[in-house]
TORDREN-203496 format. One record per residue (C-alpha): residue number from 1; x, y, z; residue in one letter. Coordinates in steps of 0.02 Angstrom, whole numbers, plus 50000, padded with zeros to 5 digits. Layout:
<sites>
+-----+-------+-------+-------+----+
:   i :  east : north :    up : aa :
+-----+-------+-------+-------+----+
: NUM :     X :     Y :     Z :  a :
...
+-----+-------+-------+-------+----+
</sites>
This chain:
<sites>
+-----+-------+-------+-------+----+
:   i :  east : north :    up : aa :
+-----+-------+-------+-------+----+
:   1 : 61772 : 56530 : 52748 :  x :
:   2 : 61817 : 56336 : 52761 :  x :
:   3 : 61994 : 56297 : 52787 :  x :
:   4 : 61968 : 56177 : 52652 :  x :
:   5 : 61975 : 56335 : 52523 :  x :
:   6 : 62147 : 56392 : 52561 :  x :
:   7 : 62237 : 56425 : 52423 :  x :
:   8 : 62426 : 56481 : 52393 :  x :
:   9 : 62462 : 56651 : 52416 :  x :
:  10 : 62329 : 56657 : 52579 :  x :
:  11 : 62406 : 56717 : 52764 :  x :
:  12 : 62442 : 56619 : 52901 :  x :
:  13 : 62456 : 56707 : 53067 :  x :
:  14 : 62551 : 56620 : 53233 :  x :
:  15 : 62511 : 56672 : 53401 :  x :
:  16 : 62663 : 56776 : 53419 :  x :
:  17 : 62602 : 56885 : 53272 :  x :
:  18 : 62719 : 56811 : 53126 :  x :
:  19 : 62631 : 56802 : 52959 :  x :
:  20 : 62659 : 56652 : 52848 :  x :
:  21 : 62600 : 56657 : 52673 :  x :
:  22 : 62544 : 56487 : 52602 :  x :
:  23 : 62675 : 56421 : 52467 :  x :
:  24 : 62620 : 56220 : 52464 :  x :
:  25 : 62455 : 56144 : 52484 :  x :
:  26 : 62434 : 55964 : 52503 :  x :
:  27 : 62273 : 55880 : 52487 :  x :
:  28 : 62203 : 55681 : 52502 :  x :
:  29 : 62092 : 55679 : 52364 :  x :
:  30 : 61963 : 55845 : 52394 :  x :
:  31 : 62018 : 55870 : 52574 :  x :
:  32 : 62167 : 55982 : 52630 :  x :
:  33 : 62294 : 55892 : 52747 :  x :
:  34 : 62434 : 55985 : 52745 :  x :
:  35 : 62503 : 56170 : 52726 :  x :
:  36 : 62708 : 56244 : 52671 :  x :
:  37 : 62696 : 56386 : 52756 :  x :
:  38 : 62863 : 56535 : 52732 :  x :
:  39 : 62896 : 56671 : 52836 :  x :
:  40 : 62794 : 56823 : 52744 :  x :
:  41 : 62960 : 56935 : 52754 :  x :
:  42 : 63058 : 56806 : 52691 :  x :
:  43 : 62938 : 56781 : 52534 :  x :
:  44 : 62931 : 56969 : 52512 :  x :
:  45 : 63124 : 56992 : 52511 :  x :
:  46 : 63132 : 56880 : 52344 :  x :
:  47 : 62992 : 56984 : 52268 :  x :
:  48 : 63101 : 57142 : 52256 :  x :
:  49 : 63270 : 57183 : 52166 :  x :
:  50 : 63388 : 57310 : 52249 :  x :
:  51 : 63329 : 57438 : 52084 :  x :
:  52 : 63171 : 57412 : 52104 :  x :
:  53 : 63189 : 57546 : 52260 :  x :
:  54 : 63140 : 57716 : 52263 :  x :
:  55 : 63214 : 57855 : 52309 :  x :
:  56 : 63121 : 57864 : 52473 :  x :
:  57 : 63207 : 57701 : 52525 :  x :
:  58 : 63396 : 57734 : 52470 :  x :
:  59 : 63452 : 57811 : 52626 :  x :
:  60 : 63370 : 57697 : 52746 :  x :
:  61 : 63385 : 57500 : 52794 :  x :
:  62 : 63309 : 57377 : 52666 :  x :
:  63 : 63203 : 57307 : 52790 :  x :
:  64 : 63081 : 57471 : 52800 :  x :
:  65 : 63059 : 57455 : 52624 :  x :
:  66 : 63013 : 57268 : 52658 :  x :
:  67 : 62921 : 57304 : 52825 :  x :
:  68 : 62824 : 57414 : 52717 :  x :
:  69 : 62780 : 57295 : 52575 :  x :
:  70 : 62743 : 57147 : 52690 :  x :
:  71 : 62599 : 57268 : 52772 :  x :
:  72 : 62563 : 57321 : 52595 :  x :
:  73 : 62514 : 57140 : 52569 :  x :
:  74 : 62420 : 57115 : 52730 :  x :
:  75 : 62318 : 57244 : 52685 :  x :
:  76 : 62275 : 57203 : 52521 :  x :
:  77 : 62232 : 57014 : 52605 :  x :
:  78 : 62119 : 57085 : 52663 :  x :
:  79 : 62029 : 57214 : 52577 :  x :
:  80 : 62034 : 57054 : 52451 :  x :
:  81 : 61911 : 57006 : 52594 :  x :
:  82 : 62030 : 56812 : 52623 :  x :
:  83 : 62048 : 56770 : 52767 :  x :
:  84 : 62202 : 56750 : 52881 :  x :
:  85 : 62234 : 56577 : 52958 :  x :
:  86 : 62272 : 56544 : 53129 :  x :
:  87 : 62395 : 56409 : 53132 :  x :
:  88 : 62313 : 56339 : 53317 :  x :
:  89 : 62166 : 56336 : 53216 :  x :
:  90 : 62225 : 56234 : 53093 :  x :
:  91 : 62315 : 56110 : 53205 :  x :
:  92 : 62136 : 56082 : 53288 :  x :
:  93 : 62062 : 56046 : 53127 :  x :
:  94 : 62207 : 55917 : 53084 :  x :
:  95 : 62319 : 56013 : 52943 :  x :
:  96 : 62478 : 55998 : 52960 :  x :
:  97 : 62596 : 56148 : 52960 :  x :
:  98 : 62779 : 56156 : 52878 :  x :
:  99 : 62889 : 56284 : 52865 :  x :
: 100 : 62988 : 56319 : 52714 :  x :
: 101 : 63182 : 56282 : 52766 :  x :
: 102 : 63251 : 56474 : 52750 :  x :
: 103 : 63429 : 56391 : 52753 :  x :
: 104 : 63391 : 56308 : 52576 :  x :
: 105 : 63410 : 56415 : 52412 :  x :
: 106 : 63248 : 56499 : 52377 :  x :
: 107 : 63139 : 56443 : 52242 :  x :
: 108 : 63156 : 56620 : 52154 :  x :
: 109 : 63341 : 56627 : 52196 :  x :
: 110 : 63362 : 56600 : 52030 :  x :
: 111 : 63250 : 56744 : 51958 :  x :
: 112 : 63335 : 56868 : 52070 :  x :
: 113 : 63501 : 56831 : 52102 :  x :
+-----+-------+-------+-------+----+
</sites>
């Protein structure tokens, strides 16, 4: 698939193994210059309330019920058949990668604080 078709919501993988999903897309025109990209376990930490746990997860740390969801969403990715992005592969083809500033208040703050 082109790296022109990325959309938000698609994966971004670094060559450590961090996954990135896609939160900003910024085009000139019809052609895709830029990328936001936000650490995929950051995202998925603002898509969950503390009651939306189960059972299963009460007694352990929140990060295996977030660990879980994060591969959850990797999965589905790509069963969804989208692919996931190298970020060296989109440097080569000249989009720009930012990350999302984790020390600013999260969009969704808002929604779940």
């Amino acid at each position: 698939m082109s790296m022109q078709h990325i959309k938000e919501t698609d994966l971004v993988r670094d060559e450590y193994g961090n996954y990135y999903k896609v939160v900003g897309i910024h085009t000139e025109g019809d052609t895709l210059k830029a990328l936001e990209v936000s650490n995929l376990y950051f995202e998925t930490s603002f898509q969950h309330s503390a009651e939306s746990l189960e059972d299963d997860y009460k007694s352990k740390p929140v990060g295996v019920f977030i660990q879980e969801q994060v591969n959850a969403y990797i999965d589905e990715v790509q069963q969804n058949e989208r692919p996931i992005y190298g970020i060296r592969d989109l440097m080569v083809n000249r989009i720009k990668v930012y990350a999302v500033d984790i020390t600013q208040p999260h969009p969704l703050r808002n929604q779940t604080v």
